[in-house]
C-alpha positions as CSV (number, residue, x, y, z in Angstrom):
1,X,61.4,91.2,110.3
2,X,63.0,91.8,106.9
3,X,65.3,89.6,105.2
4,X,68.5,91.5,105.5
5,X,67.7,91.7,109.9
6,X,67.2,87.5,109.2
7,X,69.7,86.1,106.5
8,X,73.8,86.0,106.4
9,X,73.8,89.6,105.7
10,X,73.4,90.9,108.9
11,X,75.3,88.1,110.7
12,X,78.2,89.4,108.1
13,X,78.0,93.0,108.7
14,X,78.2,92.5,112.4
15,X,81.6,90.3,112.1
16,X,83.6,92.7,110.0
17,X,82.3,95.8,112.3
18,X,83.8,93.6,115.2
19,X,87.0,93.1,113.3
20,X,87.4,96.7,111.7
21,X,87.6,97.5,115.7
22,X,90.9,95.2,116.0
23,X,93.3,97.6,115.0
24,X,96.5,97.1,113.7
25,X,99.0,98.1,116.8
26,X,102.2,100.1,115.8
27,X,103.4,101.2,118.8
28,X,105.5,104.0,118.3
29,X,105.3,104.2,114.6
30,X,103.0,105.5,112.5
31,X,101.2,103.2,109.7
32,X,102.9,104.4,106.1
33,X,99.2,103.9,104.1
34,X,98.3,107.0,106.0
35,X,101.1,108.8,104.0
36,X,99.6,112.0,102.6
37,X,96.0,111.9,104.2
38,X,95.0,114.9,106.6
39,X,97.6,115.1,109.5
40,X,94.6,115.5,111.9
41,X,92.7,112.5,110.8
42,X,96.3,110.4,111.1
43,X,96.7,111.5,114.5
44,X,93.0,110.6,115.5
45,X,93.4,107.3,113.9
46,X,96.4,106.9,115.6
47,X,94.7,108.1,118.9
48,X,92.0,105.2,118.2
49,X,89.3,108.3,118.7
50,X,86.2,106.6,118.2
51,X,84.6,107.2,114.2
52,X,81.2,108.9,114.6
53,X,79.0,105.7,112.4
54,X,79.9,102.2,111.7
55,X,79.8,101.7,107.9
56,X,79.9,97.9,107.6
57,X,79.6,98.5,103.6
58,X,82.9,100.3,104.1
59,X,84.4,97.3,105.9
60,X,82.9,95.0,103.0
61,X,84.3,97.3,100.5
62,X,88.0,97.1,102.2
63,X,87.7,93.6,102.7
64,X,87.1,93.0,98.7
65,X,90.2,94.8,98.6
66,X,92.4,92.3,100.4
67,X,90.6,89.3,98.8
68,X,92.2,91.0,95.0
69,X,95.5,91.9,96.7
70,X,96.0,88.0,97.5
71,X,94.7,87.0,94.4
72,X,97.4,89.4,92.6
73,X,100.1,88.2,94.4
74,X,99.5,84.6,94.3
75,X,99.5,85.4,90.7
76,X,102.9,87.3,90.1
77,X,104.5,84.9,92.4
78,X,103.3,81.6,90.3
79,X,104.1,84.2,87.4
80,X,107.9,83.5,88.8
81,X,108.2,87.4,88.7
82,X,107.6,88.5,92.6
83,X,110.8,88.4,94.6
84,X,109.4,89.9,97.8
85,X,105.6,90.4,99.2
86,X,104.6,91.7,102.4
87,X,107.5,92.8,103.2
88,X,107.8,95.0,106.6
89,X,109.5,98.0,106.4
90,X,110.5,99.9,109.8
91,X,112.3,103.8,109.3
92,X,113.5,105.4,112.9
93,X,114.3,108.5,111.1
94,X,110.1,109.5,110.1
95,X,108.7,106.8,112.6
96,X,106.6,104.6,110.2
97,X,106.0,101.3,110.2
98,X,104.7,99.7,106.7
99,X,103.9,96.5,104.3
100,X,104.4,96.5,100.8
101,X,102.8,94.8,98.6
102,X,105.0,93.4,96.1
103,X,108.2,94.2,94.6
104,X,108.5,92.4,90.8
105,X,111.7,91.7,88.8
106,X,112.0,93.0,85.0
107,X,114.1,93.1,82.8
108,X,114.4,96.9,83.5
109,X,115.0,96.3,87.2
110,X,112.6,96.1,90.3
111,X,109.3,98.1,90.6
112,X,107.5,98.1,94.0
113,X,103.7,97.7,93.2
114,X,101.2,98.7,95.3
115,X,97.6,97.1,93.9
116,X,94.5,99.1,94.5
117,X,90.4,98.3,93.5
118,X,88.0,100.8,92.4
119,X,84.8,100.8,90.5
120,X,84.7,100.8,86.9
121,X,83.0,104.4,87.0
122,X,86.3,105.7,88.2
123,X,88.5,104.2,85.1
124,X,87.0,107.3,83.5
125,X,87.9,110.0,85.3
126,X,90.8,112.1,84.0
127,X,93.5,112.7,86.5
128,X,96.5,115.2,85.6
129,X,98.6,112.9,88.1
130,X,98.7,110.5,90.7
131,X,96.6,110.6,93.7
132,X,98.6,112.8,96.3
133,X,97.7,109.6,98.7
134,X,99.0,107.2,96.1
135,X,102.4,109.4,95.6
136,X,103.2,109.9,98.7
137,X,102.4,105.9,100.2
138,X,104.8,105.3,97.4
139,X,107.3,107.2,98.3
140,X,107.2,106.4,101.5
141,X,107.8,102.8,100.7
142,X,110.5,104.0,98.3
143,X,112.1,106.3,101.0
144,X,112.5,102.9,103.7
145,X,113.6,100.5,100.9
146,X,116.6,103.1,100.7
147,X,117.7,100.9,104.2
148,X,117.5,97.6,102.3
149,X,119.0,95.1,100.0
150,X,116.4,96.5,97.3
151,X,117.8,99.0,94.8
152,X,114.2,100.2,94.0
153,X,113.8,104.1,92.3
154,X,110.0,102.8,90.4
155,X,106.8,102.2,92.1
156,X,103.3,101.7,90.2
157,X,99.8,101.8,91.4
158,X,98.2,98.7,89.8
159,X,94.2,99.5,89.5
160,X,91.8,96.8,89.3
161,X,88.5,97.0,88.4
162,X,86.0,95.1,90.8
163,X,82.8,95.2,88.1
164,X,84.6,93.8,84.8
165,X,88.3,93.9,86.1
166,X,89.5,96.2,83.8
167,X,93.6,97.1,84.6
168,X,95.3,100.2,84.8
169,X,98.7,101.8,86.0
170,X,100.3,104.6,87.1
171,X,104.0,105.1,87.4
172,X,106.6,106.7,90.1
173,X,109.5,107.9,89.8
174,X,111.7,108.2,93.4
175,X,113.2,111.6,93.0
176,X,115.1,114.2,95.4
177,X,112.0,116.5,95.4
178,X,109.7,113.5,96.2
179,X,112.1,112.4,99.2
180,X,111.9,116.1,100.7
181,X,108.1,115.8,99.9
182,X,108.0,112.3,102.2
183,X,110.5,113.8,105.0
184,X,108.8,116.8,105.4
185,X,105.0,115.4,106.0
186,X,106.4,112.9,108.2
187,X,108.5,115.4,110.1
188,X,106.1,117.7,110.4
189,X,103.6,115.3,111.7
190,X,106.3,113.8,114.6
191,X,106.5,117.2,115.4
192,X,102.9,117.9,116.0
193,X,102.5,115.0,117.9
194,X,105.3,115.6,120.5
195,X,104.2,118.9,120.8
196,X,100.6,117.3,122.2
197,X,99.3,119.3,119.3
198,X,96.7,119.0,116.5
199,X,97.2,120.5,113.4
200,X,94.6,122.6,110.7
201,X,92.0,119.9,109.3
202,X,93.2,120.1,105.7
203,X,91.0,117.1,104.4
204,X,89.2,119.8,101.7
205,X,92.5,120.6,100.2
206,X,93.2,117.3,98.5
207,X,91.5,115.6,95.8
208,X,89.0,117.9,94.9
209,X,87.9,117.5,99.1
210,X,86.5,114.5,99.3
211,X,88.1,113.6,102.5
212,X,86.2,116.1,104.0
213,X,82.6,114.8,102.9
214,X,80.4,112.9,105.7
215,X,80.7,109.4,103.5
216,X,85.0,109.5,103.9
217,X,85.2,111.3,107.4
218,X,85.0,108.9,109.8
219,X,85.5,111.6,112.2
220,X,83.0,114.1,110.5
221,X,80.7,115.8,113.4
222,X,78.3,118.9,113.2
223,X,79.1,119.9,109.6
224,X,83.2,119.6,110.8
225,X,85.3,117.1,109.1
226,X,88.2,115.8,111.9
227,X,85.5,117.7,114.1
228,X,87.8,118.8,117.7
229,X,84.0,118.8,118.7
230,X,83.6,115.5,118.3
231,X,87.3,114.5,119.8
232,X,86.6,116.9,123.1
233,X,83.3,114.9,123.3
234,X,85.1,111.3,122.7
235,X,87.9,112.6,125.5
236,X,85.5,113.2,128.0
237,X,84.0,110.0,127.5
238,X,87.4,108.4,128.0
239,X,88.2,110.8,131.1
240,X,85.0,109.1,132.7
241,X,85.4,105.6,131.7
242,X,88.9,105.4,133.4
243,X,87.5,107.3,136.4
């Protein structure tokens, strides 16, 4: 027996595999972090179709991630700067359902901040712009604060290093092109999915296609990212189940 099959580790990766399977339940809404990602993978997620491994370094990885979200916002609020966290935000008009992070006070106004992790590798790659994902979770957070009390028209990405905890941002600007941008994808994917429909896997058309690489896909089945193999396969399985 090895030491990883006899220490914590093991007992560790079992827990967060059993807990990545308690998923979040939005009812008739879809989650706003999927904002931007491939319209089939959203709707599989949203379907609860079965991912093809279990990665429990990927639930470690996301965990991490909540463990420097806390940490941030315990710090902004002690800071005296954070006037809302975790706030729920709920739009009929694009069905979503979504938490912000936090929304700090400047002397320039309120700026909804969104607080991501990444390797240090990644603090030196050269991006023209914002993550497509990033922009458009953004703006979908800045499209449903339109219904509140929160006159809020900036959003940052705060990036935090988890090897030396290096910090960068990136900056958002709510405009009338990125609102069409946010209505449209949601639109179009409400429309898709009272049709019974699923759309064109388009997980290779966005950030360079890393989406569509085995490591990212959950779904990713016979060479096929979102692989409608590998859903007609976990539909049958749930046809017999309820038989």
């Amino acid at each position: 027996m090895s030491l990883y099959d006899s220490g914590v580790r093991q007992i560790v990766d079992d827990y967060l595999i059993e807990k990545s399977k308690e998923v979040r339940d939005y009812g008739d809404y879809w989650s706003a972090s999927s904002a931007g990602y491939c319209m089939r993978k959203v709707i599989f997620d949203r379907m609860r179709v079965t991912q093809v491994k279990e990665d429990p370094r990927k639930q470690r990885v996301f965990t991490v991630g909540h463990i420097f979200h806390s940490w941030f916002q315990e710090l902004t609020h002690k800071a005296g700067v954070s006037v809302s966290q975790e706030g729920e935000l709920i739009n009929d008009k694009i069905m979503v359902k979504g938490h912000y992070d936090d929304i700090i006070e400047t002397d320039n106004g309120l700026i909804l901040y969104d607080y991501k992790t990444q390797n240090s590798r990644a603090f030196s790659y050269k991006r023209p712009e914002m993550s497509r994902f990033h922009k458009m979770q953004l703006g979908t957070y800045l499209y449903m604060l339109k219904q509140t009390s929160f006159k809020v028209t900036e959003a940052r990405i705060l990036k935090i290093s988890k090897d030396d905890l290096r910090m960068n941002e990136e900056v958002l600007m709510y405009t009338p092109d990125l609102e069409k941008e946010v209505f449209e994808y949601w639109s179009t994917l409400n429309g898709y999915w009272k049709n019974k429909k699923l759309p064109a896997c388009t997980c290779a058309d966005y950030e360079g296609g890393f989406m569509a690489k085995e490591a990212y896909n959950p779904y990713f089945y016979s060479g096929e990212p979102c692989s409608l193999e590998w859903y007609k396969k976990w539909k049958l399985n749930k046809e017999n189940d309820n038989e």
